[in-house]
KEGU-738996 format. One record per residue (C-alpha): residue in three letters; y, x, z. Coordinates in pm, 1 decimal. Layout:
KEGU-738996
ala_Y_X_Z;
...
END
This chain:
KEGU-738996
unk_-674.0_1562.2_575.4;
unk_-989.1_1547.8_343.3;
unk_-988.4_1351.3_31.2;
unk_-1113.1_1047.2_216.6;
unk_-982.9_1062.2_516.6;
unk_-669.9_1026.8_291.7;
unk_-836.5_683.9_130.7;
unk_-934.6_526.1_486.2;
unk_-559.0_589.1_602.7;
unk_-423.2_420.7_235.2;
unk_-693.8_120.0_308.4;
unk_-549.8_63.8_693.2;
unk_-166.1_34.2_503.1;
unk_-336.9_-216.6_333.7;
unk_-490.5_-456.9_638.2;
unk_-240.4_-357.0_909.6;
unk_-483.0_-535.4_1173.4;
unk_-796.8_-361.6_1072.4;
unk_-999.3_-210.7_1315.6;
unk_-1204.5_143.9_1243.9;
unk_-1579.7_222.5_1245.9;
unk_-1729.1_596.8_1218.7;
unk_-1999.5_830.3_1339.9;
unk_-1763.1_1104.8_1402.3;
unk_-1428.2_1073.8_1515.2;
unk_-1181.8_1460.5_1580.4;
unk_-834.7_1324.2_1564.3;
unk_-704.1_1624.2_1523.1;
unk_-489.1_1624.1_1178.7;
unk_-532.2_1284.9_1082.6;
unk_-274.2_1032.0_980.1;
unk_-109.9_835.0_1251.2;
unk_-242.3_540.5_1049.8;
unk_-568.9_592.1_1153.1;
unk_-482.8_733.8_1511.1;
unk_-348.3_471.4_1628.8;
unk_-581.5_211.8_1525.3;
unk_-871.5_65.1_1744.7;
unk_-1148.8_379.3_1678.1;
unk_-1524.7_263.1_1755.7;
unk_-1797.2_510.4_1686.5;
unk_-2121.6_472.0_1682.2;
unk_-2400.2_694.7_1927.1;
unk_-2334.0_985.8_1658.2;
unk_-2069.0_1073.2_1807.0;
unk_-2188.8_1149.3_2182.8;
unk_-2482.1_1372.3_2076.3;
unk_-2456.6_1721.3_2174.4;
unk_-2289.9_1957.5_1873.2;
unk_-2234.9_1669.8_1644.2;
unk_-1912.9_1787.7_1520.6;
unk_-2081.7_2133.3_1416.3;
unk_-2403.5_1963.8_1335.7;
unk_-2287.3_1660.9_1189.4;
unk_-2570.7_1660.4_899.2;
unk_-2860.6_1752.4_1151.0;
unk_-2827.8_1359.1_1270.4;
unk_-2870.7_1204.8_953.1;
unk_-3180.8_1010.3_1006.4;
unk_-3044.6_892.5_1289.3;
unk_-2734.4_708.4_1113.2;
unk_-2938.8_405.9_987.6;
unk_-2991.2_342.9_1343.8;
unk_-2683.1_390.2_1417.9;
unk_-2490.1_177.4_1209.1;
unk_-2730.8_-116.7_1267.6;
unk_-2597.1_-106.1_1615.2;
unk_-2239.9_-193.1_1537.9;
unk_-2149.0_-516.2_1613.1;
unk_-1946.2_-647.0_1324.2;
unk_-2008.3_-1058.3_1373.3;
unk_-1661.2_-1108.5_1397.3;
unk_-1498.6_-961.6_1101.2;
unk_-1487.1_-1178.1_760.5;
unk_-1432.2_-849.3_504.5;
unk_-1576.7_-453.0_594.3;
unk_-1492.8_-220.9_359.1;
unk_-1690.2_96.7_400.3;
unk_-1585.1_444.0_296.1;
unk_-1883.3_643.7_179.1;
unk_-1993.3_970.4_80.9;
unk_-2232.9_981.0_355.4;
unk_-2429.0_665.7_548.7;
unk_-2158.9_424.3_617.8;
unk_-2264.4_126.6_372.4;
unk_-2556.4_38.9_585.3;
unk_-2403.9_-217.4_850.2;
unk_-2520.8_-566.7_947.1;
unk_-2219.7_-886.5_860.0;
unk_-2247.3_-1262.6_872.5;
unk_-2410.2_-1376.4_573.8;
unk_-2077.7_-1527.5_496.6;
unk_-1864.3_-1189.3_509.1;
unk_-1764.5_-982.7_235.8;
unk_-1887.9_-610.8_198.0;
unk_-1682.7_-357.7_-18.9;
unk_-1812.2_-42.9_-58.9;
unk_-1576.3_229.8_-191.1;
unk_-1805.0_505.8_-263.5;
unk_-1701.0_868.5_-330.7;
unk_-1997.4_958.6_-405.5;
unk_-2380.6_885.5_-348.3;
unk_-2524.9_1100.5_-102.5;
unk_-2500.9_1437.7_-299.0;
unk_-2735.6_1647.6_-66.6;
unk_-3041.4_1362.2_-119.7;
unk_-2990.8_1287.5_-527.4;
unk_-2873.5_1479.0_-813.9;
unk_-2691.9_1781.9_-629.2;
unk_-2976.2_1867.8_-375.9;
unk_-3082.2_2216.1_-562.3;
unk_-2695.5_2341.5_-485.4;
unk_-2756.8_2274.8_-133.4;
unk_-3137.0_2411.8_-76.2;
unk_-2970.0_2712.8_-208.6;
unk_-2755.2_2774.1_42.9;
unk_-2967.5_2620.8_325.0;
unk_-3190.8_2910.1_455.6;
unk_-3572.9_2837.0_512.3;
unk_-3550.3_2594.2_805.9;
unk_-3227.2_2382.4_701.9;
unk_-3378.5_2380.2_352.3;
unk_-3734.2_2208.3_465.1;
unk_-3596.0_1997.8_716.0;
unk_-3323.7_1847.5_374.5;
unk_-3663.4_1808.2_162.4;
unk_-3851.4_1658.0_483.7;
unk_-3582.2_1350.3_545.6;
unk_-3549.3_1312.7_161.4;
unk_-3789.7_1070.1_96.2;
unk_-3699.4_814.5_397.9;
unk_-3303.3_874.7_347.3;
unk_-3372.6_805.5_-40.6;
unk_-3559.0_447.3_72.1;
unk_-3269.1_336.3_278.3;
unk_-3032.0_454.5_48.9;
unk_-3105.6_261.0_-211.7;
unk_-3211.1_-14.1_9.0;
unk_-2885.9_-61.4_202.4;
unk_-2668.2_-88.3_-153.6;
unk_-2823.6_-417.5_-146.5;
unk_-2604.4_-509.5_149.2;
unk_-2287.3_-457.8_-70.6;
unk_-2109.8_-695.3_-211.4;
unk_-1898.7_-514.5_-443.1;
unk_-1891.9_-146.0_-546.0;
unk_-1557.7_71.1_-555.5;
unk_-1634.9_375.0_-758.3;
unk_-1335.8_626.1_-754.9;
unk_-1410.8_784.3_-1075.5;
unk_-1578.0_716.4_-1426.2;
unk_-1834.2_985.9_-1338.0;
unk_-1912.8_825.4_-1024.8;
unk_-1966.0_472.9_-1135.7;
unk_-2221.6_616.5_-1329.5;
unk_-2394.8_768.3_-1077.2;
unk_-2381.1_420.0_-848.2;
unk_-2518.1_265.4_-1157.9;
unk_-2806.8_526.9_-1202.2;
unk_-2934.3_575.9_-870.3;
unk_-2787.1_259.5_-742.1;
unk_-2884.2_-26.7_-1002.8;
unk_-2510.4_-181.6_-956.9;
unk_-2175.6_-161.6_-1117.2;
unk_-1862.0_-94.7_-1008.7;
unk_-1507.4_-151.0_-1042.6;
unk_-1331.8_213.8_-1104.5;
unk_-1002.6_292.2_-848.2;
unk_-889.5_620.4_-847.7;
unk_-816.0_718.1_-499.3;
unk_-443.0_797.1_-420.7;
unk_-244.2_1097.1_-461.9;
unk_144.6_1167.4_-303.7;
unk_243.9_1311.4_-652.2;
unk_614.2_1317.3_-564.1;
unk_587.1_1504.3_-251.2;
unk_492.6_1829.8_-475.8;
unk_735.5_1978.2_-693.2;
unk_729.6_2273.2_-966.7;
unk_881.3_2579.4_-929.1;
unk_1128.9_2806.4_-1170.1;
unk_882.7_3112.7_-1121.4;
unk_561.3_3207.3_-1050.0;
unk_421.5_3476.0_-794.1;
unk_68.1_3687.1_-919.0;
unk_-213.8_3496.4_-743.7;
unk_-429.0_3237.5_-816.2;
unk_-525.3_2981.4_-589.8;
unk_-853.8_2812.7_-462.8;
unk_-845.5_2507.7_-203.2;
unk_-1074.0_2263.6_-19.2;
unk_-1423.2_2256.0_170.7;
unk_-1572.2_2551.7_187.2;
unk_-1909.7_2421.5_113.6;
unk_-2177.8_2428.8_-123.4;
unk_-2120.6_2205.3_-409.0;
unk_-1793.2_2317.0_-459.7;
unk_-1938.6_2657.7_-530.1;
unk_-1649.3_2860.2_-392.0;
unk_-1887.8_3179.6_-417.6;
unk_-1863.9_3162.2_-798.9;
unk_-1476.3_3180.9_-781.2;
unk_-1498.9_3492.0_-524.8;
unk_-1744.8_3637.2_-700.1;
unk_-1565.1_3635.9_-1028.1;
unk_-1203.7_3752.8_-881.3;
unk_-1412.0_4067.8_-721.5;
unk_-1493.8_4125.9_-1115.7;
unk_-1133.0_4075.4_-1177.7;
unk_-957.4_4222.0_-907.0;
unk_-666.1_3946.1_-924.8;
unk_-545.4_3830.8_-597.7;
unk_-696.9_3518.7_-478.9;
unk_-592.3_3287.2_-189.2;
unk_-842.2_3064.3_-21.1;
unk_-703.4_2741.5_140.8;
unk_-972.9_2538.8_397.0;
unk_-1246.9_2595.1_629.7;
unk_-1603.2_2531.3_574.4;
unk_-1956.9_2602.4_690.1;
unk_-1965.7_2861.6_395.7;
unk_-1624.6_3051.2_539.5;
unk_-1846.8_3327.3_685.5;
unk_-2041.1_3414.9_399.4;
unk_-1792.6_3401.9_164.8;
unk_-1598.2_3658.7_337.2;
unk_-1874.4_3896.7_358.9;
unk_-1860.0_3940.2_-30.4;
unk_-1534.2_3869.9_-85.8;
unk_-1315.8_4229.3_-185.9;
unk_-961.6_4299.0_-56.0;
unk_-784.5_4106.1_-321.4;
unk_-921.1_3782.0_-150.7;
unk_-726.7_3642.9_116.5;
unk_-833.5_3388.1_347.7;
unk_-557.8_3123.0_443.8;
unk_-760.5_2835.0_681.8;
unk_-625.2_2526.1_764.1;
unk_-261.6_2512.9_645.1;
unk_5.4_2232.0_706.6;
unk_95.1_2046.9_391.1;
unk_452.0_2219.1_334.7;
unk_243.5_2552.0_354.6;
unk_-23.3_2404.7_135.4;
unk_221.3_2233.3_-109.9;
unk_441.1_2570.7_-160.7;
unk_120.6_2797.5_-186.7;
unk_-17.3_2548.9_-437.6;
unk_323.9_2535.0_-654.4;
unk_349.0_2934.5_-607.4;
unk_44.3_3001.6_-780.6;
unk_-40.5_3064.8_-1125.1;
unk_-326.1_2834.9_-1122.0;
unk_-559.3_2675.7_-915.2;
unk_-955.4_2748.5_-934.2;
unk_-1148.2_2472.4_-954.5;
unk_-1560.9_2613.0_-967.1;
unk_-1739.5_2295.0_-830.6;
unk_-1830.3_1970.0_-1034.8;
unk_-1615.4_1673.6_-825.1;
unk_-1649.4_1313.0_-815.2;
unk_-1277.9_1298.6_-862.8;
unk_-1057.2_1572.5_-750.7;
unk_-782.6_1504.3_-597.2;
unk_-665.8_1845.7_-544.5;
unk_-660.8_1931.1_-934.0;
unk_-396.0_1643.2_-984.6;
unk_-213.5_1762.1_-660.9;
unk_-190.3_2106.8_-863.0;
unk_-76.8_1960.5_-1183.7;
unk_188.9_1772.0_-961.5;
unk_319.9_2067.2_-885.6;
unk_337.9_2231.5_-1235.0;
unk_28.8_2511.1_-1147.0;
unk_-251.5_2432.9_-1420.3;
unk_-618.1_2414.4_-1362.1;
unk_-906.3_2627.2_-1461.0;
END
């Protein structure tokens, strides 16, 4: 599971009766914890391609989420990275917002994704900019209280935001990993294969080096990065997590290019005795 896919399923240990809200729901390797809960998701999820073109809807998602009907629930607490914080409660209900992040692709990290966008992706980001901005900052006014999982991103709530936040670092199954007495000779590079974790830059630079490199995850960027990438690059995909947690602990480090909210993979690495660069 992503990063916060792994906070949603810690939050649902926490209210055992809770009930779950999303655009976009593919079961496929989740935790049971959120599998077996009551899924509703909004019209997102019926359009045609949204689980390739997830991001091509995101005008729509305002809309969306104004549809949900959440009358009957005293607390939400909404997950973000993306729209999520945008719903309609009583006017007696409590709204938590743990954010990962504010959108990245509308604020600060928009250049790193225009990059990689092509010419049509690229002006249809900068068209929807301006409204998605406007309801961005409009609909942290519906939040009661801010969740910021990292110093870096409480600063960023603040900034673009106006509000402050209460830091909680998201969780991380330290005990499952475990050093090992040796090392083999590769390094290691895991996650989303997407833009603003600039994978390229670590594929790039072991093509310099010609030091093997293994690639853990799946991304819209998985193409292009192994059209550059040299023979010393191998490409692992999805993985289960004793494959993930033995590659990881095999390596001698992990490669960590992108600027992160957080990171939970870096203290996943450490966990398991491989050090970060």
């Amino acid at each position: 599971m992503r990063g916060g896919e792994k906070v949603v399923a810690e939050i649902l240990r926490l209210f055992p009766d809770a009930d779950v809200f999303t655009h976009l729901y593919v079961p496929d390797n989740l935790d049971p914890e959120i599998t077996q809960r009551k899924v509703t998701t909004t019209f997102i999820n019926s359009l045609p391609m949204s689980r390739k073109f997830y991001q091509a809807y995101l005008p729509l998602m305002p809309t969306a989420l104004s549809k949900l009907e959440l009358e009957s629930y005293d607390l939400i607490i909404s997950s973000e990275s993306g729209p999520a914080k945008g719903v309609n409660k009583r006017d007696d209900a409590c709204h938590i917002c743990y954010c990962h992040t504010p959108m990245r692709y509308i604020w600060d990290q928009q250049p790193i994704y225009l990059e990689h966008a092509g010419v049509v992706k690229g002006w249809y980001l900068k068209r929807i900019t301006p409204y998605m901005r406007r309801w961005d900052v409009n609909s942290a006014g519906m939040v009661d209280h801010f969740i910021a999982n990292s110093a870096y991103v409480s600063e960023r709530i603040q900034r673009i935001y106006g509000r402050p936040s209460t830091i909680i670092h998201p969780p991380v199954d330290i005990d499952s990993f475990q050093p090992v007495q040796s090392k083999e000779d590769y390094f290691v590079m895991a996650g989303q294969l997407v833009p603003y974790k600039r994978p390229e830059l670590a594929v790039l630079a072991f093509n310099e080096l010609e030091i093997p490199l293994k690639v853990i995850g799946s991304g819209e960027m998985l193409h292009s990065l192994k059209q550059i990438a040299g023979p010393n690059v191998e490409f692992l995909g999805h993985v289960n997590d004793d494959q993930y947690r033995t590659v990881l602990a095999l390596a001698r480090a992990l490669i960590f290019p992108g600027v992160e909210d957080f990171g939970i993979i870096p203290v996943e690495a450490q966990a398991a005795g491989t050090p970060v660069v």
